[in-house]
Backbone as CSV, one residue per row, in Angstrom:
resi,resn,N_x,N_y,N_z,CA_x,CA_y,CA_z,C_x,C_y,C_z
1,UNK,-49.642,122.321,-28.258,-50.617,121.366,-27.736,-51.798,121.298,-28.691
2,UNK,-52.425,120.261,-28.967,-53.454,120.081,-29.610,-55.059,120.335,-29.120
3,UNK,-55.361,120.547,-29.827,-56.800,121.533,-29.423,-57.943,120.763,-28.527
4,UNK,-58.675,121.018,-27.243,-59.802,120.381,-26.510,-59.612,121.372,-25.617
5,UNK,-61.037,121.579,-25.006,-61.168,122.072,-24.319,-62.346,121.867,-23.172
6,UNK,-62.190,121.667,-21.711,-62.914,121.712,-20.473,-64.018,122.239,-20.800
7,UNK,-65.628,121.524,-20.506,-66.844,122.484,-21.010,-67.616,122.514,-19.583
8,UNK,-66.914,121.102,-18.695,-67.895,120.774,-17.177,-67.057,119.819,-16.439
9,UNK,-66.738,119.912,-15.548,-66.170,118.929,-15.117,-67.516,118.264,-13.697
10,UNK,-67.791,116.965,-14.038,-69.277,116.403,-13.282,-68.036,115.384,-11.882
11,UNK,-69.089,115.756,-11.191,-68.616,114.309,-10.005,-69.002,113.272,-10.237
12,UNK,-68.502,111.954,-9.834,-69.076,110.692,-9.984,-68.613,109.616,-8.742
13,UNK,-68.407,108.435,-8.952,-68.499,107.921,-7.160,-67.562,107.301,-7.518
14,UNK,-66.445,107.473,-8.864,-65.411,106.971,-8.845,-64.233,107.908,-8.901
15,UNK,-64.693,109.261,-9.311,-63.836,110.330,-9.129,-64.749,111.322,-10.353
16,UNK,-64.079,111.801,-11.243,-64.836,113.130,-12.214,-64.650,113.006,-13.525
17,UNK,-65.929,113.265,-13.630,-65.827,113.011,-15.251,-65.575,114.374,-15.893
18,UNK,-64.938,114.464,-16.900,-64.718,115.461,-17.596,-65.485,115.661,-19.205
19,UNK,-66.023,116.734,-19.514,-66.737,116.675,-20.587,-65.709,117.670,-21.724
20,UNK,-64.860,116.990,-22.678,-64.752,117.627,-23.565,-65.363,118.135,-24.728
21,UNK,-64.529,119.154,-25.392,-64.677,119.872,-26.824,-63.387,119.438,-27.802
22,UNK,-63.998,118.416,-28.820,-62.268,118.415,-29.219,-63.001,118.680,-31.156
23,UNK,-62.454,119.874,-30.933,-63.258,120.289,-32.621,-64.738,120.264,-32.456
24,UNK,-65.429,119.360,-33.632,-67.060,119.696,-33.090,-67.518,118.320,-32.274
25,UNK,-66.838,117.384,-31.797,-66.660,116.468,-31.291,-67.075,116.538,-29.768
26,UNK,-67.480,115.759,-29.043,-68.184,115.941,-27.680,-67.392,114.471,-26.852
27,UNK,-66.480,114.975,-26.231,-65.965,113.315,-25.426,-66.124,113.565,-23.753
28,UNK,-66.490,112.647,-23.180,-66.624,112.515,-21.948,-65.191,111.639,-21.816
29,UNK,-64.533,111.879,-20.323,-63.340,110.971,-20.075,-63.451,110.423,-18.253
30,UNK,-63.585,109.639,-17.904,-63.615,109.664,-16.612,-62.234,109.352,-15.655
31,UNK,-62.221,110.431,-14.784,-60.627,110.358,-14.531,-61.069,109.639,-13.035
32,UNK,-60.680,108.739,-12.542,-60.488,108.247,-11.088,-60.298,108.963,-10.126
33,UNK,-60.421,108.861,-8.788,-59.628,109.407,-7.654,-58.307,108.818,-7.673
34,UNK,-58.121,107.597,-7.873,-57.021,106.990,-7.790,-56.034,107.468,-9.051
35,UNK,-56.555,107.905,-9.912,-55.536,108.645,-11.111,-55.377,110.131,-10.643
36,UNK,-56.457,110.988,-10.114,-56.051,111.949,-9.500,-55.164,112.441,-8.802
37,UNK,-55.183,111.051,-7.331,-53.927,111.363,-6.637,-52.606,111.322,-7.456
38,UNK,-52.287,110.103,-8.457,-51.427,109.736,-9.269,-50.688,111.197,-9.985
39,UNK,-51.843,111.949,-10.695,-51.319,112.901,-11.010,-50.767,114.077,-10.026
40,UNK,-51.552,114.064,-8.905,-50.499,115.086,-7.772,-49.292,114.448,-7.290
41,UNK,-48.698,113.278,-7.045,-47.894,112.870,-6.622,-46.700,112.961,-7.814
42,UNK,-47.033,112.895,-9.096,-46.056,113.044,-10.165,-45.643,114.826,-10.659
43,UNK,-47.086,115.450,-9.828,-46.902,116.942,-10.704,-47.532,116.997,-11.700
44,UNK,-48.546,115.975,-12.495,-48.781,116.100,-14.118,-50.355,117.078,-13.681
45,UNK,-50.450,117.994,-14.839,-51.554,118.198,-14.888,-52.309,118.042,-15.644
46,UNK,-53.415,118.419,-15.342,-55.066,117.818,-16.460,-54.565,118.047,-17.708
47,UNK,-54.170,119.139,-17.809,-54.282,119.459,-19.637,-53.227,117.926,-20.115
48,UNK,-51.794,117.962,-19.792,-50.895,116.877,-19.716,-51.475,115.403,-20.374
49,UNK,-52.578,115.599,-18.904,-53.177,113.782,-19.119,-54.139,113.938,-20.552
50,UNK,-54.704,114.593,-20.380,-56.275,114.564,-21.663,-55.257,114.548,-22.544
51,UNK,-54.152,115.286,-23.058,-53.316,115.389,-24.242,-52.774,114.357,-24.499
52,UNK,-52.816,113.730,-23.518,-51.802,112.008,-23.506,-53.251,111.140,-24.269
53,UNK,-54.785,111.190,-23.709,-55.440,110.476,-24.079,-56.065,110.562,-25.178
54,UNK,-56.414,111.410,-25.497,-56.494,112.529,-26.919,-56.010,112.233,-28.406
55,UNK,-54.491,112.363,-27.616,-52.925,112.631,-28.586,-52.281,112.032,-28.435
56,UNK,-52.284,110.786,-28.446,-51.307,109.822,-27.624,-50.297,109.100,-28.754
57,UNK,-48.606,109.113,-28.785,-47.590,109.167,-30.264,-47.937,107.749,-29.952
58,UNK,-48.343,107.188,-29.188,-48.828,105.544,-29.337,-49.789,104.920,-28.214
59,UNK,-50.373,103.811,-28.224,-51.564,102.704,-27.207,-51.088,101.674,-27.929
60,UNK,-50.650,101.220,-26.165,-50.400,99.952,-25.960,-51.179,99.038,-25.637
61,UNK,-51.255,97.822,-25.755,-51.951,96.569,-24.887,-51.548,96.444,-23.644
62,UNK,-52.769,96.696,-22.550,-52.121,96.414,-21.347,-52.632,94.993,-20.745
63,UNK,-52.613,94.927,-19.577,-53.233,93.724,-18.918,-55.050,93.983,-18.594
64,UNK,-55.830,92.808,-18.639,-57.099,92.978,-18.341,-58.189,93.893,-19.210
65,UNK,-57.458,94.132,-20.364,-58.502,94.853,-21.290,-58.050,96.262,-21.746
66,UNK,-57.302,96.271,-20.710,-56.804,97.915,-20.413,-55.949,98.364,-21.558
67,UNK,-55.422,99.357,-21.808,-54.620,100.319,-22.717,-53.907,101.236,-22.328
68,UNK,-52.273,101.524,-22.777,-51.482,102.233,-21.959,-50.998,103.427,-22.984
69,UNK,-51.537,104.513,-22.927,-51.353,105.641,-23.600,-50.133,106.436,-23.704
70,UNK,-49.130,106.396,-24.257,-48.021,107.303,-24.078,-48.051,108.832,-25.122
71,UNK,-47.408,109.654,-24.158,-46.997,110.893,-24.917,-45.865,111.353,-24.189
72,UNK,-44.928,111.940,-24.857,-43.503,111.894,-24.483,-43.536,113.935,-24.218
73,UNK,-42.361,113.961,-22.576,-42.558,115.318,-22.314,-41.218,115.158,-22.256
74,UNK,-40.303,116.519,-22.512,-38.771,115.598,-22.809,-38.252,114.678,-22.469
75,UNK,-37.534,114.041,-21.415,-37.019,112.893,-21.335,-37.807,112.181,-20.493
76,UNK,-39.013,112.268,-20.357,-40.084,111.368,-19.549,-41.081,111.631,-20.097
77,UNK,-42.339,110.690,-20.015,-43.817,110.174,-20.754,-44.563,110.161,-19.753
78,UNK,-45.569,110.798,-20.364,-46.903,110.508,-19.456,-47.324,108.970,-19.864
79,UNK,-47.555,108.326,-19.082,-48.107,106.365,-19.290,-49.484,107.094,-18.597
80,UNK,-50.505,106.915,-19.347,-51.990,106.439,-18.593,-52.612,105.008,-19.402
81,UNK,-52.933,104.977,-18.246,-53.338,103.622,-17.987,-55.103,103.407,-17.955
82,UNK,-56.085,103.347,-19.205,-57.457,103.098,-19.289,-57.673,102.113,-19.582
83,UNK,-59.215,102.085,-19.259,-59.807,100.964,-20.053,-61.442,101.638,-20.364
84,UNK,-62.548,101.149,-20.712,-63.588,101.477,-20.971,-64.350,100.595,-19.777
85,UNK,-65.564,101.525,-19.478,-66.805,101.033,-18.857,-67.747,101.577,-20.143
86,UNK,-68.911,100.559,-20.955,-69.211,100.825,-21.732,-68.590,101.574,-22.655
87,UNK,-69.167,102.729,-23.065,-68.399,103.510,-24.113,-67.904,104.768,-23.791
88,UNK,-67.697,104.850,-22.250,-66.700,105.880,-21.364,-65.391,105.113,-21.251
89,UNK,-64.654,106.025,-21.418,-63.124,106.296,-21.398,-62.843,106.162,-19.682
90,UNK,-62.121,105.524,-19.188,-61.739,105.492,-17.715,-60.107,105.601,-17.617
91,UNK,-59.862,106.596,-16.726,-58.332,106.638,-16.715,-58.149,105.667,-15.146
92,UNK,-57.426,104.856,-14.986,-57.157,104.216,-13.970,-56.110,104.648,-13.622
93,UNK,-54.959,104.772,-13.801,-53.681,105.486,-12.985,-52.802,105.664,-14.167
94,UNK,-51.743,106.823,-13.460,-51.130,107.422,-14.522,-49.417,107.780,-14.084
95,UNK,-48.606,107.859,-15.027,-47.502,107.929,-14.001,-46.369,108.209,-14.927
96,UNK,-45.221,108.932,-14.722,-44.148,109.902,-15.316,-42.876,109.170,-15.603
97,UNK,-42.574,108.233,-15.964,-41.353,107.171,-16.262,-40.835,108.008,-17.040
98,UNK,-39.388,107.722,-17.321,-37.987,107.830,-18.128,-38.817,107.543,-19.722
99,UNK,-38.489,108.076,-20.789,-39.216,107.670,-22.349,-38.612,106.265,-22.321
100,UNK,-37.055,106.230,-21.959,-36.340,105.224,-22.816,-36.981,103.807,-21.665
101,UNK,-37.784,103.857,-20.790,-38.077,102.431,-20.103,-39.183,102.033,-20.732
102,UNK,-40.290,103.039,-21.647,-41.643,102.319,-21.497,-41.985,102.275,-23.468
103,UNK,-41.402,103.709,-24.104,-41.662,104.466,-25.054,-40.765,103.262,-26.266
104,UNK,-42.165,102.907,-27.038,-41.637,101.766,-28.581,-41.275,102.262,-29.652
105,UNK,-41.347,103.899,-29.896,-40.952,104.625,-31.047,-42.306,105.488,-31.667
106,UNK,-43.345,104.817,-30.889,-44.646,105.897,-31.897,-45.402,105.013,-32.842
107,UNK,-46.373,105.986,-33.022,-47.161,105.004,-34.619,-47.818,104.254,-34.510
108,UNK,-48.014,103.522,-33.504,-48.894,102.279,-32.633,-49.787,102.331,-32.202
109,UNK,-50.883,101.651,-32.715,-52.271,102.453,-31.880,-53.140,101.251,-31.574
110,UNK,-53.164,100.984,-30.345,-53.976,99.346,-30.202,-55.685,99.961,-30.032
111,UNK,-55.655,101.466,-29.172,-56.482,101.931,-29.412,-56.543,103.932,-29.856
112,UNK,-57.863,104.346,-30.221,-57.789,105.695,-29.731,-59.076,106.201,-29.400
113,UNK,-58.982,106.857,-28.104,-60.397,107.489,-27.590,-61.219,108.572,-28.602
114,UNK,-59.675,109.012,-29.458,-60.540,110.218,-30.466,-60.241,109.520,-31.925
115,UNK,-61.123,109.764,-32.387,-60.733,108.844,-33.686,-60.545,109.652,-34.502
């Protein structure tokens, strides 16, 4: 897994923001309630998602502005699904598909939260 690490995790009135460490780098990510539940209902955990948003083998174009992050866990991908409020990172929902339904091969980057 690639290196970040949890420094605070803050409340907010859309769910929690998380304050990373990624090298000497400082990223805030705001994860939803509605991506929260997402991730208990699939099993994924935090480290999982941030590694998907982080580290992601590709970002897609989604609908409405949004961006669909893949990282592949053997034969299924974490898909999160962000967009930005200002210059915070927002995870809107997230979810565990088959690689071969969603996954374009890698290399693709429409965006990245870590540059």
């Amino acid at each position: 897994m690639d290196d970040f690490k949890i420094t605070k995790i803050e409340d907010a009135k859309r769910g929690k923001i998380y304050h990373l460490t990624v090298g000497d780098k400082l990223i805030k990510i705001l994860i939803t309630n509605h991506a929260e539940d997402r991730m208990n209902r699939w099993n994924l955990n935090i480290d999982m998602v941030l590694e998907t948003l982080l580290y992601p083998e590709e970002v897609l174009v989604g609908h409405h502005g949004r961006f669909i992050a893949h990282r592949r866990y053997g034969t299924h991908l974490v898909r999160a699904i962000y967009e930005y409020e200002d210059d915070l990172p927002v995870l809107v929902t997230v979810y565990f598909p088959l690689v071969k339904r969603y996954f374009r091969g890698g290399g693709y980057y429409a965006d990245k939260i870590l540059p």
